[in-house]
C-alpha positions in Angstrom: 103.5 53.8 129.2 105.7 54.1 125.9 107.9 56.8 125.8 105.8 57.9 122.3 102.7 58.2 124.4 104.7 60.2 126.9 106.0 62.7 124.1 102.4 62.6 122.5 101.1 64.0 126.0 104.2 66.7 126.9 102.7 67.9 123.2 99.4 68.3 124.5 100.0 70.2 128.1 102.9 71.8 126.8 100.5 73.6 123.9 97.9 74.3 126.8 101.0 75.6 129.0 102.1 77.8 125.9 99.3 79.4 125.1 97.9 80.0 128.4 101.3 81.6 129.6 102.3 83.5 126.4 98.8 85.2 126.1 98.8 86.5 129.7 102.1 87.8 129.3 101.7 89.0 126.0 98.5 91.0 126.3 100.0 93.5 129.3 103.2 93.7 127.2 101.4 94.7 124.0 99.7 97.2 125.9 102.9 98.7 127.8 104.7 99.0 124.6 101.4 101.1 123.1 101.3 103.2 125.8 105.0 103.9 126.6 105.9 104.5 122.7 102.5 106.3 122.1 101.0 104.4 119.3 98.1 105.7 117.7 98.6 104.2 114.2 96.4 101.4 113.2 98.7 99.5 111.0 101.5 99.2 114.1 98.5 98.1 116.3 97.2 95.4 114.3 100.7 94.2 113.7 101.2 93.7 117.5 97.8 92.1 117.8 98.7 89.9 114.9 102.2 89.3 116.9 100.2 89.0 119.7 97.8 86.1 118.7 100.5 84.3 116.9 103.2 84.4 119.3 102.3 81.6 121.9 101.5 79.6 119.4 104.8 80.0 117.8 106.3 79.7 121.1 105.7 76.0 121.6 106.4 75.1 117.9 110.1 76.5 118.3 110.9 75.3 121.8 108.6 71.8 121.0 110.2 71.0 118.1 113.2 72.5 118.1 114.9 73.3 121.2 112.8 71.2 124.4 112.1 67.7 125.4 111.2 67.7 128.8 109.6 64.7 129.3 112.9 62.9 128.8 113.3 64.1 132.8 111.9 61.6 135.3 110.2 64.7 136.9 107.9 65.8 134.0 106.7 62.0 134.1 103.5 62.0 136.0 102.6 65.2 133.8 102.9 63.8 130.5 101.1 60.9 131.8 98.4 63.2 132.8 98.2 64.5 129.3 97.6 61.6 127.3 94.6 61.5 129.7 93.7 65.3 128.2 94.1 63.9 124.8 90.8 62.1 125.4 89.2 65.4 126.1 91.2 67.4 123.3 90.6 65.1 120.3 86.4 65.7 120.2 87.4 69.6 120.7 89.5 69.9 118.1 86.9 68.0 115.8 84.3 70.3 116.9 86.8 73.4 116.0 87.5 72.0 112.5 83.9 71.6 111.9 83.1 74.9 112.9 85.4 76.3 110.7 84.5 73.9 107.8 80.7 75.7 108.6 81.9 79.3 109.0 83.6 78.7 105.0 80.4 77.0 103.7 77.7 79.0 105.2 79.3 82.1 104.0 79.9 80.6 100.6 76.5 79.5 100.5 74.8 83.0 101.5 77.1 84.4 99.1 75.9 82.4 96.1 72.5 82.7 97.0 72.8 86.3 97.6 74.5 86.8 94.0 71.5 84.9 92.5 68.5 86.8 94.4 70.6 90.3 94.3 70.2 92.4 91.6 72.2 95.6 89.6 71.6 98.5 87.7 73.4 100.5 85.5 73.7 103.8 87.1 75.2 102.3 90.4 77.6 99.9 88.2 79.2 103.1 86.9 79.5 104.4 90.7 81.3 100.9 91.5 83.7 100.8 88.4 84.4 104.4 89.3 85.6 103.8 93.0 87.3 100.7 91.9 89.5 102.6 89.5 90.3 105.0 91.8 91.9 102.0 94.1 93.5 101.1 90.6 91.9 97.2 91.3 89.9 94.9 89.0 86.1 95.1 89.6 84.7 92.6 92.0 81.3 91.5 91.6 78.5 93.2 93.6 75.0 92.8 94.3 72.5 95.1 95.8 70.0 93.1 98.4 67.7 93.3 100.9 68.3 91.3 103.6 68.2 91.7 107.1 71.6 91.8 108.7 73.7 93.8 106.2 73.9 97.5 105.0 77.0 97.3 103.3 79.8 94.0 103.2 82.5 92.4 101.6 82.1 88.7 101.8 84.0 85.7 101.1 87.7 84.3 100.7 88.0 83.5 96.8 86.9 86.3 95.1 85.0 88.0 97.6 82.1 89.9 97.0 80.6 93.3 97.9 76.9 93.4 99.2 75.0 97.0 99.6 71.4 97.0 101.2 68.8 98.4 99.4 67.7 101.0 101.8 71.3 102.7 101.7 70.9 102.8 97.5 67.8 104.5 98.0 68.9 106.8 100.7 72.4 107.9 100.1 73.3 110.3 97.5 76.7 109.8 95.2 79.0 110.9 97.1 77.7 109.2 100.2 78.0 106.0 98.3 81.1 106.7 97.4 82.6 107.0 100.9 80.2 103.2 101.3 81.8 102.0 98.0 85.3 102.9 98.8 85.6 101.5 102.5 83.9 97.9 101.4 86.7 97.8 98.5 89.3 98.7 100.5 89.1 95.5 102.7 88.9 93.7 99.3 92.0 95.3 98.6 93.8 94.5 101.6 92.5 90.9 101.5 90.9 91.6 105.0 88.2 88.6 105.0 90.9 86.0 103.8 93.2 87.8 106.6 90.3 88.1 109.2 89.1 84.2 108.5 92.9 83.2 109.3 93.0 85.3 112.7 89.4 83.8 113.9 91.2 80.4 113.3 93.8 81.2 115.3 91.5 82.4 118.0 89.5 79.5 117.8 92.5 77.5 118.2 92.8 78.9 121.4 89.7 79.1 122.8 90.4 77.8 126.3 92.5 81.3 127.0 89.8 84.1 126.6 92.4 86.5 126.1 92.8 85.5 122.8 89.5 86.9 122.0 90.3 90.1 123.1 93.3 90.4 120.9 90.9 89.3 118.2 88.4 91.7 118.9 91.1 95.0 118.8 92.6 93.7 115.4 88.9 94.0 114.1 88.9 97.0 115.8 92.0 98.5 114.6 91.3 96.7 110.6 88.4 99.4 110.5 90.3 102.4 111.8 92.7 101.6 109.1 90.0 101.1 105.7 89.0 104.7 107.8 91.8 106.4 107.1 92.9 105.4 103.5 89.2 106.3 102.1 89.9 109.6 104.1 93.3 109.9 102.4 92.2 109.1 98.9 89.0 111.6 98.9 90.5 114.1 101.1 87.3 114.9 102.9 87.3 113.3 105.9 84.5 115.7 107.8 82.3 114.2 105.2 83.0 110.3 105.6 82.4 110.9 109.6 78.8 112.3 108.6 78.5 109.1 106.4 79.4 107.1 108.4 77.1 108.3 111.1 74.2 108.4 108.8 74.4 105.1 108.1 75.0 103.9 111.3 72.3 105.8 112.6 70.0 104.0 109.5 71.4 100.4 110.5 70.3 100.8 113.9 66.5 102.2 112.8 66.3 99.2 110.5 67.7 96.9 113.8 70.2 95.3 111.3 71.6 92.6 113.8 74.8 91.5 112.3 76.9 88.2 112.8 80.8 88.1 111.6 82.5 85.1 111.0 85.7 86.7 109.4 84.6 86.6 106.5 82.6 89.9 106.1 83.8 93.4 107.1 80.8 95.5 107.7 80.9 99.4 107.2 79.1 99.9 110.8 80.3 98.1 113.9 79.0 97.9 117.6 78.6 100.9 119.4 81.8 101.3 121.7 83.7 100.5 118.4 81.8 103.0 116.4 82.5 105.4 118.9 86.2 104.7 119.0 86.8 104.8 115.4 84.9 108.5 115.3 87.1 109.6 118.0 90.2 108.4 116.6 89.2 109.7 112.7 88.2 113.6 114.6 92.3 113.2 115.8 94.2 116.0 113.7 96.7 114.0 111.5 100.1 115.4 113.9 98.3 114.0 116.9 98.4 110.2 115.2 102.0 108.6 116.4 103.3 107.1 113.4 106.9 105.4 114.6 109.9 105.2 112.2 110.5 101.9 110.6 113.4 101.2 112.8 111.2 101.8 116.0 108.6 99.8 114.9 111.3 96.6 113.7 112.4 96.9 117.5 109.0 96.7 119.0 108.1 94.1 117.0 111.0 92.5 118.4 110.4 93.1 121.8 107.4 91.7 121.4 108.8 88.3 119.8 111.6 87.9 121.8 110.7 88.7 124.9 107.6 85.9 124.8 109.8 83.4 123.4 112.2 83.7 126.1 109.3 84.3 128.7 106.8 81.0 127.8 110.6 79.2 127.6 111.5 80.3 130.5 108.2 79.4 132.6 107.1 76.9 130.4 
């Protein structure tokens, strides 16, 4: 066997090695590091997530292509043989991946256009929208109010996203509850969160055969919500009345059995129970109790965190 097909398969196991190894060490280190510095703030948790997904990957890119080339030793032979055999396996998986991402970006661009075409407006809530938009000090997205089963309200879409509002919450809510539904929804249009979401589901999906990576997906979803929480609680000041919001329509989205599916590119108001719970929990918190580390602290974790898996997945690896 040529020594190109032996690189091509030290590629292959060593990504499988990387990823498996970083994200079992990573995971318990992120969660160390949150306990032992206390850290209750969002934004610092979905950094380390972030870190946390991206790191093994990383990992094997810098010691691959940089640093490594094991399978120049006569002992890493018979592995890298071994791999080219995986590569028969791994090439139809990650065509599968790519095509499920390529449907995730067209089905959601699809229900999106359809969904501006059947949706309709009116004045008085355009005024509520232009209203909540200034208020972020952004340019007005587009919007549509709709009724279809599996939304209440949603920002949609990578290029110029889109805000969808059910119809039962226009005709149930008053202003101000609106508002607080308005100014959530923009918030993640703000922050970019279903560009930034579709990127992080890639990234799981690219690592799909280490179901840890999941669960670090699953708290930066978490911990995206806690954060569009709090700045719609720090730009109307009234945070007692955002939880009753938010629990009103929750407690509608579960009457009308919205079932919901997320492909990271929507950000839904409501969530799943155990989440819902959590973010309640964590928005009742007095603003002294939430741990908000200096930027120094948080440059050294974040190093920690990047160092340490580097030199760990190296190490093992």
């Amino acid at each position: 066997m040529s020594e190109f097909y032996r690189m091509t398969g030290f590629q292959v196991h060593g990504y499988f090695l990387y990823v498996i190894i970083g994200l079992v060490f990573v995971w318990p280190l992120i969660i160390m590091l949150i306990h032992l510095f206390k850290i209750s703030s969002p934004n610092h948790r979905k950094g380390l997530y972030f870190l946390g997904l991206l790191m093994p990957v990383a990992s094997f890119m810098v010691y691959q292509y940089f640093l490594a080339k094991r399978c120049q030793d006569e002992a890493f032979l018979w592995f890298c043989d071994a791999s080219v055999i995986m590569m028969l396996f791994l090439i139809p998986i990650i065509g599968i991946i790519l095509l499920r991402v390529i449907f995730k970006v067209v089905y959601v661009e699809a229900f999106k256009q359809h969904h501006l075409k059947i949706g309709v407006t009116n004045e008085d809530f355009d005024q509520k929208f232009k209203l909540c938009c200034a208020l972020l000090k952004m340019p007005v997205p587009r919007y549509r109010i709709v009724n279809q089963k599996g939304m209440d309200a949603v920002a949609m879409g990578i290029v110029k996203p889109v805000v969808f509002i059910h119809k039962a919450l226009v005709e149930n809510l008053n202003t101000a509850e609106m508002n607080m539904v308005l100014l959530h929804e923009l918030v993640h249009i703000k922050k970019k969160d279903t560009t930034k979401g579709f990127c992080m589901y890639l990234f799981r999906d690219l690592m799909f055969f280490n179901p840890i990576s999941t669960i670090i997906l699953k708290q930066y979803m978490v911990e995206r919500e806690r954060l569009c929480d709090e700045e719609v609680v720090s730009l109307t000041g009234d945070k007692k009345f955002y939880l009753r919001t938010l629990l009103k329509v929750w407690e509608m989205q579960l009457e009308m059995k919205l079932s919901k599916k997320s492909f990271g590119l929507m950000a839904h108001l409501t969530s799943q129970q155990k989440t819902m719970t959590y973010r309640i929990e964590s928005l009742m918190q007095t603003q002294a109790s939430l741990t908000v580390q200096p930027i120094k602290i948080t440059v050294l974790i974040y190093l920690m965190v990047v160092l340490s898996t580097l030199y760990i997945t190296g190490l093992v690896c």
